[in-house]
Structures are given as C-alpha cells and as structure tokens.
C-alpha positions as CSV (number, residue, x, y, z in Angstrom):
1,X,43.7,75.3,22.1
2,X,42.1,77.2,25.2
3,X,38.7,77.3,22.8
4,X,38.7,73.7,21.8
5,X,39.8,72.8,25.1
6,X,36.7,74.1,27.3
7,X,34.7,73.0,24.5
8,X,35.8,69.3,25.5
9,X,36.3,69.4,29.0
10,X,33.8,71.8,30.1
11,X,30.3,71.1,27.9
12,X,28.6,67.4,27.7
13,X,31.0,66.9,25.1
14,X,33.8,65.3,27.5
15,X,32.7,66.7,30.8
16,X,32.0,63.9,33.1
17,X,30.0,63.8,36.4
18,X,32.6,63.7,38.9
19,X,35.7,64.7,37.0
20,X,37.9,67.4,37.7
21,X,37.9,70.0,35.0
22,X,39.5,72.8,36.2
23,X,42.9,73.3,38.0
24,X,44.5,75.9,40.4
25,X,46.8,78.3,38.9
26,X,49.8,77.4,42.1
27,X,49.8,74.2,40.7
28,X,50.7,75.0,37.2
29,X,54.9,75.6,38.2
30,X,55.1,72.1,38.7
31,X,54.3,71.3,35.2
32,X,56.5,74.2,33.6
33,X,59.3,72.6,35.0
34,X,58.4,69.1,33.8
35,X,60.2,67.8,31.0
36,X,58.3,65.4,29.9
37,X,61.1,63.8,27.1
38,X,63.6,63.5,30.0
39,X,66.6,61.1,28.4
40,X,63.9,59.7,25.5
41,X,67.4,59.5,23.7
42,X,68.5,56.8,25.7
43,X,65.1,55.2,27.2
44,X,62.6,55.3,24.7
45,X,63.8,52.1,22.4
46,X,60.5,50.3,22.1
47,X,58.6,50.6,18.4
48,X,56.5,53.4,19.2
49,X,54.2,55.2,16.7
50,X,52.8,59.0,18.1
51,X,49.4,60.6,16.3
52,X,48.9,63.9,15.9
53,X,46.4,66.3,14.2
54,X,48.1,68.7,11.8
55,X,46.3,71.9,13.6
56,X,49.1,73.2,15.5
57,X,48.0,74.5,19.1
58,X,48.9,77.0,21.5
59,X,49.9,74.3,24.2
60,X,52.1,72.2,21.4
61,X,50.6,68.7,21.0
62,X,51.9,68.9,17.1
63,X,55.2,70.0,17.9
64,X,55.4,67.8,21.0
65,X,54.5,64.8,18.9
66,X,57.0,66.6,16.1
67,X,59.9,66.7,18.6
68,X,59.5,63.0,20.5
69,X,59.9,61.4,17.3
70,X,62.9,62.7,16.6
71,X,64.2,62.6,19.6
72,X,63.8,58.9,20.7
73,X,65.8,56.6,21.1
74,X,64.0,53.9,18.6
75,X,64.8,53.1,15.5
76,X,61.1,51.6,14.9
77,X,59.4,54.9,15.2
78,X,56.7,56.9,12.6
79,X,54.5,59.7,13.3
80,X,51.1,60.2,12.2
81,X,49.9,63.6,11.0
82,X,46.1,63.5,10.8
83,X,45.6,66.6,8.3
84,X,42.7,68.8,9.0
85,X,42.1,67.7,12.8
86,X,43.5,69.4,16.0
87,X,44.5,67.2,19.1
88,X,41.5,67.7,20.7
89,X,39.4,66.7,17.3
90,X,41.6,63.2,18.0
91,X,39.3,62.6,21.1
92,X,36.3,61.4,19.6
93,X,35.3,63.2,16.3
94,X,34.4,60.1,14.1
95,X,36.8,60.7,11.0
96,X,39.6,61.7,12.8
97,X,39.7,58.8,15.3
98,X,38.5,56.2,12.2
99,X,42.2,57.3,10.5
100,X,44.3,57.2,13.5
101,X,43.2,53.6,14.1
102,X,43.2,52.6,10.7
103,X,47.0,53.0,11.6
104,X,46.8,52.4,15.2
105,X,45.3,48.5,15.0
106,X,47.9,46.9,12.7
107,X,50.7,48.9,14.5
108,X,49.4,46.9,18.0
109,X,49.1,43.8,15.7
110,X,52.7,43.4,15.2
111,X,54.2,44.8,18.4
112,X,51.9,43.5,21.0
C-alpha cells in the first residue's frame, strides 16, 4: 500500500498543485485511536453499498470494507469486491472504475 500509495499521491498521477501530500508523524496518534465504525450497528441503517478492490493492503481498505458490511446496521447492504484491483487502482484506472460504477449508477438510481 505504502508503494501504490506514493505512486498516487506523490507523482503526476494524483499529486495536485497545492495539495497536501505528506503528513507529520505527531499527528498520526490521533488517527490510531479513531474508530472509524463507532456504533455502525445502531447508526448506519441507510441502503448502503461499499466497493472494494480484492488486493488486500497493508493499511486495510479490503478488510475495512470486509468488516463495515457486516457490521452495519442495514439490512439493504452489498459489498463489491472488484477482483484484480487494489484500493488505490479504484482511483482512476479505467477498468476498475468502469466496474465499480457499472454497480455504482443503478445503486444511486433507486436510493437517491
């Protein structure tokens, strides 16, 4: 994930003009203590679909995806599992985005 991620964030790929790319270590124990599926058991009720690439990283994108569905609260719920492509392929590698919203769009059709 480190790899793929500097190769987004960090080369024309994704890097942007002004953006931030880079963060300072002291800031990081915020984050470890963050959890970020805080009572999804009782909150998260809406129809919710969650894409994921079947690469499994080092930072957990697949099992995080994995782990929300299971643990929300909705009983309108799928995941995705886009086989071949890591979370950062997701991004904006053609085939990988064309299969995710080949799912995506009608999803949004009948909930939104």
């Amino acid at each position: 994930d480190v790899y793929e991620a500097t190769d987004y964030y960090r080369t024309p790929r994704g890097q942007k003009p002004h953006g931030l790319n880079r963060s300072v270590f002291s800031h990081q124990t915020t984050a470890v203590g963050w959890d970020a599926f805080h009572r999804a058991e009782v909150l998260l009720t809406q129809p919710m679909m969650v894409v994921v690439g079947d690469k499994p990283g080092a930072f957990g994108a697949y099992n995080d995806g994995c782990e929300i569905i299971r643990r929300a609260a909705s009983t309108d719920k799928e995941l995705v599992v886009i086989e071949g492509y890591s979370h950062y392929d997701l991004y904006d590698k053609p085939e990988p985005v064309t299969q995710a919203l080949a799912k995506l769009v009608p999803f949004y059709k009948k909930h939104l």
